[in-house]
Structures are given as structure tokens and as C-alpha cells.
C-alpha positions as CSV (number, residue, x, y, z in Angstrom):
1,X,-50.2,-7.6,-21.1
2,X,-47.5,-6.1,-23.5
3,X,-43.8,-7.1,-22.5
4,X,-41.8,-3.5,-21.7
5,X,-38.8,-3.0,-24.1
6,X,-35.7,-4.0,-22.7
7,X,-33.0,-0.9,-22.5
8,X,-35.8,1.4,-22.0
9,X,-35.2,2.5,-17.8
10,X,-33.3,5.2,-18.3
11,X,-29.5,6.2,-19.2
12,X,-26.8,3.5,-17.8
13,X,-24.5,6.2,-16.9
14,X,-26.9,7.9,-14.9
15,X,-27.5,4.6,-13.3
16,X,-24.0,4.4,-12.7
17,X,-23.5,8.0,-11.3
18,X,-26.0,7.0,-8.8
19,X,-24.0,3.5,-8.2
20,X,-20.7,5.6,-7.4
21,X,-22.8,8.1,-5.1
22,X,-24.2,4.9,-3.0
23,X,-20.5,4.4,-2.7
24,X,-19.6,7.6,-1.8
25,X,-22.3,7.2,1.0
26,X,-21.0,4.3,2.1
27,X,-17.3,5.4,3.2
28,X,-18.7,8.3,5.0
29,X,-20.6,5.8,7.3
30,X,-18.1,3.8,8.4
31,X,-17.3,4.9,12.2
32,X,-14.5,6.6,12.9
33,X,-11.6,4.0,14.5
34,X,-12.9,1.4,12.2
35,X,-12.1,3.7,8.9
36,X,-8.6,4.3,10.7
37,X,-7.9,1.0,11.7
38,X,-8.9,-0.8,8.1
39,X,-6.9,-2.1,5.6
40,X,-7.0,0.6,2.9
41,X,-6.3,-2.4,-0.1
42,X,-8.5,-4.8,1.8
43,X,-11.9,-2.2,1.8
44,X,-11.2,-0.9,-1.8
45,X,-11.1,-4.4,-2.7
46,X,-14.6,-5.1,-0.6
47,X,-16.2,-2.1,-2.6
48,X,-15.2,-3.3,-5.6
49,X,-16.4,-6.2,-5.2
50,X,-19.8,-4.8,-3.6
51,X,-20.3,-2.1,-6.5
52,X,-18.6,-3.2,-9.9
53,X,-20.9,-5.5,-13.0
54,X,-20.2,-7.6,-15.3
55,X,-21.7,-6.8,-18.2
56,X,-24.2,-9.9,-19.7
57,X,-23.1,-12.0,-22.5
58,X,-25.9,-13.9,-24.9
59,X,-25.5,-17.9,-23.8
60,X,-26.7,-18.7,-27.4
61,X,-25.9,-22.5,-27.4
62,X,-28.7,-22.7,-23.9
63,X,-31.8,-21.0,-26.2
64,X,-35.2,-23.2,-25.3
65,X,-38.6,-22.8,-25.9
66,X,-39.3,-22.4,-22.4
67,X,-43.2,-22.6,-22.4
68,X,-45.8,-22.5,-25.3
69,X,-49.4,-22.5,-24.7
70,X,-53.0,-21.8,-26.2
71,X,-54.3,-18.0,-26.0
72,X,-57.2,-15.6,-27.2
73,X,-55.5,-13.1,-29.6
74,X,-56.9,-9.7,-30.3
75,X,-57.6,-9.5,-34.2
76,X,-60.0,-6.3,-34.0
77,X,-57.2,-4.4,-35.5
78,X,-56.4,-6.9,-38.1
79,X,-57.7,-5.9,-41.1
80,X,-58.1,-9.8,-42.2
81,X,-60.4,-10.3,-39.2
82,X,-61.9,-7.2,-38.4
83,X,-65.5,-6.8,-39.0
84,X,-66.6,-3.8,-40.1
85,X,-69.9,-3.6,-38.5
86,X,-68.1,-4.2,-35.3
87,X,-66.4,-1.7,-33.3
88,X,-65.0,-4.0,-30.4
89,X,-62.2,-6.3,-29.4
90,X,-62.7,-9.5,-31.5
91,X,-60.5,-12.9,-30.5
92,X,-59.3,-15.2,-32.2
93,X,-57.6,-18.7,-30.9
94,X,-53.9,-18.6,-31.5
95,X,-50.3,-19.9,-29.5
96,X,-47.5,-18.3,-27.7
97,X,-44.6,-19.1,-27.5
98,X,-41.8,-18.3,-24.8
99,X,-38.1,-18.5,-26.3
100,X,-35.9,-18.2,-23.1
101,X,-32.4,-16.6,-24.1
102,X,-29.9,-18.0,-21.5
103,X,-26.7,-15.0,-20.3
104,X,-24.4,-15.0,-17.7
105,X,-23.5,-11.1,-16.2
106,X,-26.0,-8.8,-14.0
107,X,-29.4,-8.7,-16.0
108,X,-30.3,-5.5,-14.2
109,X,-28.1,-3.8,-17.1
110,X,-30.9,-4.8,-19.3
111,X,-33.0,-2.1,-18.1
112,X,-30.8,0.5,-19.2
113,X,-30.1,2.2,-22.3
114,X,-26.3,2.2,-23.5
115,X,-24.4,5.2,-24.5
116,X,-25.4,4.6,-27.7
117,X,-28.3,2.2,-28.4
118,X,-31.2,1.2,-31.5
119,X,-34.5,3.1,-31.5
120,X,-36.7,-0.2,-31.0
121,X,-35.1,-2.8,-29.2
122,X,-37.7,-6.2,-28.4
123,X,-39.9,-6.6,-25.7
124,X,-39.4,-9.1,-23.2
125,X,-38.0,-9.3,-19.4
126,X,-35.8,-10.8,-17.0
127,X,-36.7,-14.1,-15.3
128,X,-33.5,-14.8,-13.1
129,X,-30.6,-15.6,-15.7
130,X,-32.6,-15.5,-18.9
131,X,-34.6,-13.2,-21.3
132,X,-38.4,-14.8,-22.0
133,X,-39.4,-13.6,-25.1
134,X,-42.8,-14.1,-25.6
135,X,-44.4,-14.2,-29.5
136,X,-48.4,-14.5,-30.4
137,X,-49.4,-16.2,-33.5
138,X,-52.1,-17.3,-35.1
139,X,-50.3,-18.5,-38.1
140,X,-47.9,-21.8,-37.8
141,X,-45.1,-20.7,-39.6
142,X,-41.9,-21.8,-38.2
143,X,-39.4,-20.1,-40.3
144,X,-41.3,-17.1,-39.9
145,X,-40.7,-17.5,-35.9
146,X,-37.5,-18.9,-36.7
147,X,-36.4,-15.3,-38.4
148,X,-38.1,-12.8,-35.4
149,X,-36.1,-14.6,-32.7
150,X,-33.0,-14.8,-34.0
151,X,-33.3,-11.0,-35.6
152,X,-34.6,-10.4,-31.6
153,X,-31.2,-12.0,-30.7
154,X,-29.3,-10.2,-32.9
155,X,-30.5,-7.0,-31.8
156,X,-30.0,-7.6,-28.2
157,X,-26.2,-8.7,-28.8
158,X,-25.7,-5.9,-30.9
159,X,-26.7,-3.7,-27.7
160,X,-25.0,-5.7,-25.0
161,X,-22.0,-5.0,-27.2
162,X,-22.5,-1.3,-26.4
163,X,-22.9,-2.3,-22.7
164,X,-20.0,-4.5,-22.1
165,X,-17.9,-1.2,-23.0
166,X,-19.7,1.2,-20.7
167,X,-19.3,-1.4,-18.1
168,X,-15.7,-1.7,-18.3
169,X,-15.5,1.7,-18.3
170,X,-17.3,2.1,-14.9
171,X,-15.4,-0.3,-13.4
172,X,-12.0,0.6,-14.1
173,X,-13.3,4.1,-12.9
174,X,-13.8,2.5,-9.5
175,X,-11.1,2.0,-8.0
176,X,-9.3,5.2,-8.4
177,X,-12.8,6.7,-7.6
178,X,-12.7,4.7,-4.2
179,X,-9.2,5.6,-3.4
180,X,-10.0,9.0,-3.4
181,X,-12.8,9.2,-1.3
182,X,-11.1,7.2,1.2
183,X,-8.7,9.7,0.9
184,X,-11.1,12.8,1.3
185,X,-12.4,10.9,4.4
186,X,-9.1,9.8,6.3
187,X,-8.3,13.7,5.7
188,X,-11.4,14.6,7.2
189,X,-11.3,12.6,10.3
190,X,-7.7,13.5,10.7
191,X,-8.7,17.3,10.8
192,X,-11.1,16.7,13.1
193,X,-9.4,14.7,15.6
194,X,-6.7,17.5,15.5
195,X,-9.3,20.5,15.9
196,X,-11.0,19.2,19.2
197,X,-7.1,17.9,20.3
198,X,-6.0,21.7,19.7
199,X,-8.8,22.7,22.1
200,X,-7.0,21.4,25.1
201,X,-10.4,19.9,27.0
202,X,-10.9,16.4,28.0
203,X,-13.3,14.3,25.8
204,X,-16.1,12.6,27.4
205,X,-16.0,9.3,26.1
206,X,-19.6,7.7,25.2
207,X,-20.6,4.5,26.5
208,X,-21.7,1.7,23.6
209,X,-20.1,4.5,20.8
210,X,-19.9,2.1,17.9
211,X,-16.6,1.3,16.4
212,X,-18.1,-0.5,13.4
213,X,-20.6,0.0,10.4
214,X,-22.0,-3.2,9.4
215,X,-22.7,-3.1,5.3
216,X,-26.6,-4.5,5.0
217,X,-26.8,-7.1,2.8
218,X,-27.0,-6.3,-1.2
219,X,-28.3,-7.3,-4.4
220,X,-25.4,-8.6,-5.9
221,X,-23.8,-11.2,-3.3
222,X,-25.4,-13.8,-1.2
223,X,-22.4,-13.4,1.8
224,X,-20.2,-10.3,1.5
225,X,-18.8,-8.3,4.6
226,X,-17.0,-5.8,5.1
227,X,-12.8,-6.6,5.9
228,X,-12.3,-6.9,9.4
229,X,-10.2,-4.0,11.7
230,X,-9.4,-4.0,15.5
231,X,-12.1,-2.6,17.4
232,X,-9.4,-0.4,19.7
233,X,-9.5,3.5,19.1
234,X,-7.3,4.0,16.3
235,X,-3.9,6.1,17.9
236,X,-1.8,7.6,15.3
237,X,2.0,6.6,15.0
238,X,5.0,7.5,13.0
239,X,5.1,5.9,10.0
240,X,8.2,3.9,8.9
241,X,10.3,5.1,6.0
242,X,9.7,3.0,3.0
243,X,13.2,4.1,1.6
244,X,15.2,2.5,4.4
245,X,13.8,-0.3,4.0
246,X,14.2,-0.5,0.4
247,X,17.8,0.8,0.9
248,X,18.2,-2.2,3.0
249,X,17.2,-4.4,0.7
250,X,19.3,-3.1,-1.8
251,X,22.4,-3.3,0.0
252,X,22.2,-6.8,0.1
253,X,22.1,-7.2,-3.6
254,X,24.9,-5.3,-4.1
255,X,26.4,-7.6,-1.8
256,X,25.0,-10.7,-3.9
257,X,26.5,-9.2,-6.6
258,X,29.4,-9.0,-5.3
259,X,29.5,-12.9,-4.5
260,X,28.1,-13.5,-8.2
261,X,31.8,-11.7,-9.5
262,X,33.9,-13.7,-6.8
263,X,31.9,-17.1,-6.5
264,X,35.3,-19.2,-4.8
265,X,35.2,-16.9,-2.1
266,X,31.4,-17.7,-1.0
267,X,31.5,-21.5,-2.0
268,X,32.1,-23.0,1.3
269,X,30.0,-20.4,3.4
270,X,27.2,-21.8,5.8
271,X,24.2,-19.6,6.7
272,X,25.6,-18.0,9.9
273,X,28.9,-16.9,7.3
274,X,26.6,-15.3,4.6
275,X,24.4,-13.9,7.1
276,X,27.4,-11.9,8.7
277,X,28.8,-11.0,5.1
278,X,25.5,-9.1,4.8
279,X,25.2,-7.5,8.1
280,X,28.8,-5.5,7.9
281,X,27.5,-4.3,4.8
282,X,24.4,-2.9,7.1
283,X,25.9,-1.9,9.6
284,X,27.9,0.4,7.2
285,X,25.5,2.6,6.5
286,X,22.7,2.1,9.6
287,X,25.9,3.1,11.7
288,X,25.9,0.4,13.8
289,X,21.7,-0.7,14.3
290,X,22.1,-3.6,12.2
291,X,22.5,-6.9,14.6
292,X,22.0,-10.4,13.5
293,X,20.5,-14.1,15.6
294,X,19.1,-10.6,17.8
295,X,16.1,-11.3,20.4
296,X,12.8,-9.9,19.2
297,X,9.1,-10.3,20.6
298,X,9.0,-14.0,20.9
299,X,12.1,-15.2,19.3
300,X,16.2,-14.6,17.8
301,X,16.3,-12.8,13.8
302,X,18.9,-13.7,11.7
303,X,19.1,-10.0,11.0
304,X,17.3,-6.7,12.4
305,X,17.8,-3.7,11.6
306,X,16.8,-0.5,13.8
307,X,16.2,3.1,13.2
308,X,15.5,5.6,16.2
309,X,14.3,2.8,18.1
310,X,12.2,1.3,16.2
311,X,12.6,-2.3,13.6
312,X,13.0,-1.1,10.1
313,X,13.7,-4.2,8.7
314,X,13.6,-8.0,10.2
315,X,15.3,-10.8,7.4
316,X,16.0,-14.0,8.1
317,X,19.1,-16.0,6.0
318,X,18.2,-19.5,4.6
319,X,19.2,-22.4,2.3
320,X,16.7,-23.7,0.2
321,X,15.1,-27.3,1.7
322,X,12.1,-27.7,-0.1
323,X,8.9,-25.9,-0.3
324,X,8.0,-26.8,3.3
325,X,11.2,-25.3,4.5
326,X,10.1,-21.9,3.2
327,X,7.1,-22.7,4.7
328,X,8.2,-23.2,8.3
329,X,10.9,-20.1,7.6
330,X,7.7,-17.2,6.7
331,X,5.9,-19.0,9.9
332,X,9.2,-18.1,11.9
333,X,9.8,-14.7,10.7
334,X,6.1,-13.9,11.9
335,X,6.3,-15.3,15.1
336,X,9.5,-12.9,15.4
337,X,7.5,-9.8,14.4
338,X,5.9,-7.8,17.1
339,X,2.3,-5.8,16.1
340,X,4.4,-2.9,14.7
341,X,6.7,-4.9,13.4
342,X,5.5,-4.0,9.3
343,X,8.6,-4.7,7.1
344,X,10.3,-8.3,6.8
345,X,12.0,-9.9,4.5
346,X,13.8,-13.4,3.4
347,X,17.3,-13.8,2.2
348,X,17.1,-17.3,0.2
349,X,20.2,-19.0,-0.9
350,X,19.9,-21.8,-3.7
351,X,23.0,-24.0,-4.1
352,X,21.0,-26.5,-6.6
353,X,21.3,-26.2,-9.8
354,X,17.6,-26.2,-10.9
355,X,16.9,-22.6,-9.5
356,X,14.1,-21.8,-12.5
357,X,12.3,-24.5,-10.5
358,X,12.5,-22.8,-7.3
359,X,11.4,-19.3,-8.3
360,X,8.2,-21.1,-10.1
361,X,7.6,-22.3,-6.5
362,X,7.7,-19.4,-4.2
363,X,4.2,-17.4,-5.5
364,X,2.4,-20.7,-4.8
365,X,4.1,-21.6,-1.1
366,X,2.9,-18.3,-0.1
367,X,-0.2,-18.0,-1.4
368,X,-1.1,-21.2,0.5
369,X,-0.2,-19.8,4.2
370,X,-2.8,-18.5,6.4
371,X,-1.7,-14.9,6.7
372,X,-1.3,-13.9,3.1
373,X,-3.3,-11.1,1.7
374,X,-2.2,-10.3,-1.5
375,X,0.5,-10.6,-4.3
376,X,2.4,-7.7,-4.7
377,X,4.1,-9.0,-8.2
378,X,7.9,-9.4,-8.9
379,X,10.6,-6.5,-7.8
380,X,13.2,-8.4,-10.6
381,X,14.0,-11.3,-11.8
382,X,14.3,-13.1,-8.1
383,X,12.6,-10.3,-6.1
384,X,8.9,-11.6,-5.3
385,X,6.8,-9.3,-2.4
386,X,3.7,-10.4,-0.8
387,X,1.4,-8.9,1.6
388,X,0.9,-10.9,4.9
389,X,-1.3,-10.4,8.1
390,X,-0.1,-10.4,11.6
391,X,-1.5,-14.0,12.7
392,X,-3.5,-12.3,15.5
393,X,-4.7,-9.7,13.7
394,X,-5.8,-9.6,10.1
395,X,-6.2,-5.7,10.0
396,X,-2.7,-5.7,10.7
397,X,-0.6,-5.9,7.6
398,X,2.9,-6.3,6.9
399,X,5.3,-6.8,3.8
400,X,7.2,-9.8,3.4
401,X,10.2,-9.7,0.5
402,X,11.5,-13.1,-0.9
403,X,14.8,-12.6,-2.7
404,X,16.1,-15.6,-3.9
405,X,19.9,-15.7,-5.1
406,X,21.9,-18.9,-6.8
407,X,24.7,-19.1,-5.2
408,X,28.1,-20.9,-5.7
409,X,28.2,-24.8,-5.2
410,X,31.5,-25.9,-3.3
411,X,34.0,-27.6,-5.7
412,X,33.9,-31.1,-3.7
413,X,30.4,-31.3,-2.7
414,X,27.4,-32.4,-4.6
415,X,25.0,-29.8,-5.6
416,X,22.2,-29.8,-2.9
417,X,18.0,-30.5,-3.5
């Protein structure tokens, strides 16, 4: 049976129109207080991960014979062989040979023609993560063979080429593509929930209503779910302003900035001194709501700041002690923050004099805990912010802000570790 031509299923962008519409499909099945509840980054990322390729790439060092063995061959149409007095198939004993052409990348993409592509690609298919060529002969010349699989080769790199750009293309569509659907959908629901509110009828409440929508297991991934979100009805709630929150953080490095231009003045100041430096600057403009070693949900901040009753910023003050210090210090702060509690921050002082060394460190001592999410990427040269979880809840998110500051060593001390 003749091999079909590879490249020959149909357009890859249709293929990938229909790949975004399966995606579309699948944010408007998610239930309700699940869409709500999820981590927007956390299910873009999960649907990337689902719905992107990687394009395949030709393996050429791995190229085997995989399999030759003896076979009839057809030579009624060869005029060599053919016998004129005889209009049927006529077999000759020949050998085929199966070239296997290792790649790494989704061979499904070799069923689809690129956006631009040759008019006779060669025949062969798929067997897990390699092309099998297959060629007849009757003949045993090697150089001969030698030339049509390497020309085959050729050709099929010179394609994937093609392909690699169309799937880059598709994939860096994704994500904006996902972003707004989820936004189309959150707007949706929203609406909703405020027409049948406007109505002024209590809602029956169904018994066994799912709260979930469990993805079925694909193609692409052996184990890949769907990020995790609390199962409790999702309930609206003012959001927090970013700005105050970045205004807060702001004020304190105009204070370090301040200490940078009169280093004697701060030399000899302990934690508790620094920490009360920063929070008359606060209190300055929060009129008062900034309080510092103040009691919050299971322990004392070095600094909270509140905002019509609710925490719009939670820092703690510390001298650097190591990397396990800042361990133990992010593990604090969390066990401070209460389930609403979404904006934190650390205030780290470095009286060493190897600070370089200490900013190298901080990505990695986060990245290691538990509750981190993802890396938000550096605010300035000392300004790192990360994305945590709450620990008992990993829908929960919250944003944690290092800023680390060099700060004056006293005259008649040695500089600390």
C-alpha cells in the first residue's frame, strides 16, 4: 500500500482556527463560581500549556535503517519488464527499505500543509517520534538510495522550516486570544448574576449544582489538570487600589533615599528605629492608618497600613541573616496575612558589604518556598515582586514585594554577613 504524502491533510491554519475554537469551547464550560474563583494567570497558563505546539525539528544525527526486508514489486508498468503480450500485474523479487528519520516537536503538524509549502512533498508517516520512509528497489544501488533519502530529508526540513514559523505565530496568538475570552466570559457571568439580582426574587439553590468542570484528558499530555479554585460560591468584593499600594511602596524609597544622602544619621539604627523612620513617613500621607509591630490574623506586622478598613499594605522590616532568614521572614509575613489580605511586602536592610551577592539570592530563596506562583521580574535595580499563594488556599493569590536597600555600616562595628 502506497505511503500518503506527508503535509497533505489540509491547511495548518485552518487546523489551528479549529485549535483556538476548542479553546474558546472550553472557557465557556467551566461552571460558574469555579471561572470566578480561578486564578486568571494560573488558567491562561493551563490553556497554554493544553493548546500550544512545538513545531518538529529533523533529529538528523538519530537516522537508522529501521527495518529492510524481501518483497514482490510490481514491474507491469516497467517498460524493462513488462511483457507485451501480457496485460496483468507482473512481480518481480526486490527489497525495501525503512529509513526512520528521528524529530522531537508534535508530529501531528506533519499532516498539515504550511502557509506556504512544495507541490510534492515524500510519502511516508508517523510512527511515534519518527518519520519511516519506506523505498522499493530492485536495483542495489546504494548511492542511488543514498541521494532519494537525503533529497527526502531535505525537502521535509525545508517544509518544517515553514512550520516552525506558523507555529510560533499561533502560539504567541494564544495568550492574548485566551485573555480575551476569559474576559468575554467573566463579563458575561457578571451581567447575569446582576440581571436575576435586579429581579429582587429569591434563588432556589440546586442540590449537587457542580462548581467545577473537569478538562478530559488530551492528546498532548499524559497528567495535565486544570488549576485548582475554592469550591465556595464566588461573592464579589471591592477590589483594592493598586496605586496605594504602589504609593506606599514608593514612599519608602524616597525615604531610603533620603538615608542614602545622610548615611551617619541611619548608621547606628536597629530594625525597630528604621521601621519607625518609615512609618511617620506613612502615616503622613495615609493620615494616620499606618501602625507598626500591629496585631493581624494570627500574629504582630512590623508595618500595616489601612484604608477604609481594610489592609492595604502589610511589610515587615529586616536585616539580612542569610538566605534562610529571608526564608523564615516570607513564612512570617504569610502567617500574618488573613484570606483578603492580597498585598505584602519586605523592607530588607543589607549592612554587608557584598550586596551584589544578596540580590543574586533573593529570585532563587523564593522560588524555593511552597506558596510561590510566579515571578513577576524586577521593579529596579533592588525591587524584585513575586506572586505567592495563601498557604491554605492556592486559588488565593497575593503579591509579595522584596526591596532590598544597602544601608550604612556603623563607624566602629564590623560590617555584618
Amino acid at each position: 500500500m502506497e505511503r500518503p504524502l506527508f503535509y497533505s491533510g489540509g491547511y495548518i491554519q485552518d487546523f489551528f482556527e479549529a485549535r483556538r475554537e476548542a479553546l474558546r469551547l472550553e472557557i465557556e464550560k467551566y461552571g460558574r463560581d469555579y471561572f470566578l474563583n480561578v486564578s486568571e494567570a494560573d488558567l491562561a497558563k493551563h490553556l497554554i500549556d493544553k493548546y500550544s505546539f512545538t513545531a518538529p525539528s529533523i533529529k538528523e544525527d538519530g537516522i537508522c535503517v529501521a527495518n529492510e526486508e524481501e518483497v514482490r514489486i510490481d514491474v507491469s508498468r516497467d517498460p524493462m519488464w513488462s511483457d507485451m503480450d501480457d496485460d496483468g500485474p507482473r512481480y518481480a523479487k526486490g527489497i525495501a527499505i525503512t529509513i526512520a528519520v528521528p524529530f522531537e516537536g508534535d508530529g501531528v503538524l506533519f499532516n498539515f500543509r504550511p502557509s506556504s509549502y512544495t507541490l510534492s512533498p515524500p510519502r511516508g508517516e508517523v510512527v511515534g517520534q519518527e518519520i519511516h520512509i519506506i523505498y522499493m528497489r530492485l536495483s542495489h544501488d546504494a548511492e542511488e538510495l543514498k541521494r532519494d533519502y537525503q533529497g527526502d530529508v531535505r525537502e521535509i526540513k525545508s517544509n518544517l522550516q515553514v512550520i516552525q514559523r506558523d507555529v510560533q505565530q499561533y502560539n504567541e496568538s494564544l495568550l492574548p486570544f485566551i485573555r480575551d475570552s476569559i474576559r468575554r466570559r467573566k463579563e458575561k457571568i457578571i451581567k447575569d448574576t446582576g440581571l436575576v439580582a435586579s429581579l429582587g426574587l429569591p434563588i432556589r439553590k440546586r442540590d449537587g449544582a457542580p462548581k467545577t468542570y473537569a478538562i478530559p484528558e488530551i492528546r498532548k499530555k499524559a497528567v495535565l489538570t486544570p488549576p485548582p479554585a475554592t469550591e465556595k460560591a464566588f461573592k464579589p468584593e471591592p477590589a483594592l487600589d493598586m496605586a496605594l499600594y504602589e504609593n506606599a511602596l514608593d514612599i519608602i524609597k524616597g525615604m531610603v533615599h533620603v538615608m542614602e544622602r545622610s548615611p551617619r544619621a541611619f548608621a547606628t539604627m536597629g530594625e525597630e528605629d528604621l521601621r519607625q523612620h518609615f512609618l511617620v513617613q506613612l502615616n503622613g500621607q495615609f493620615e494616620g492608618s499606618a501602625t507598626g509591630e500591629t496585631f493581624n490574623y494570627e500574629g504582630k506586622t512590623d508595618i500595616l497600613v489601612r484604608k477604609d478598613d481594610r489592609n492595604v499594605f502589610i511589610a515587615e522590616c529586616k536585616f539580612w541573616k542569610g538566605e534562610k532568614g529571608l526564608s523564615e521572614t516570607i513564612d512570617q509575613i504569610l502567617s500574618y496575612t488573613s484570606w483578603r489580605d492580597t498585598k505584602t511586602a519586605i523592607i530588607l536592610f543589607n549592612r554587608g558589604k557584598n550586596f551584589s551577592a544578596v540580590l543574586e539570592k533573593i529570585p532563587g530563596i523564593v522560588k524555593a518556598l511552597g506558596c510561590f506562583k510566579r515571578d513577576e521580574g524586577k521593579r529596579g535595580e533592588t525591587e524584585f515582586r513575586f506572586v505567592l499563594h495563601q498557604p491554605d488556599d492556592v486559588s488565593r493569590e497575593l503579591i509579595l514585594t522584596i526591596m532590598a536597600f544597602n544601608v550604612p555600616v556603623p563607624e566602629k562595628a564590623a560590617p555584618g554577613a
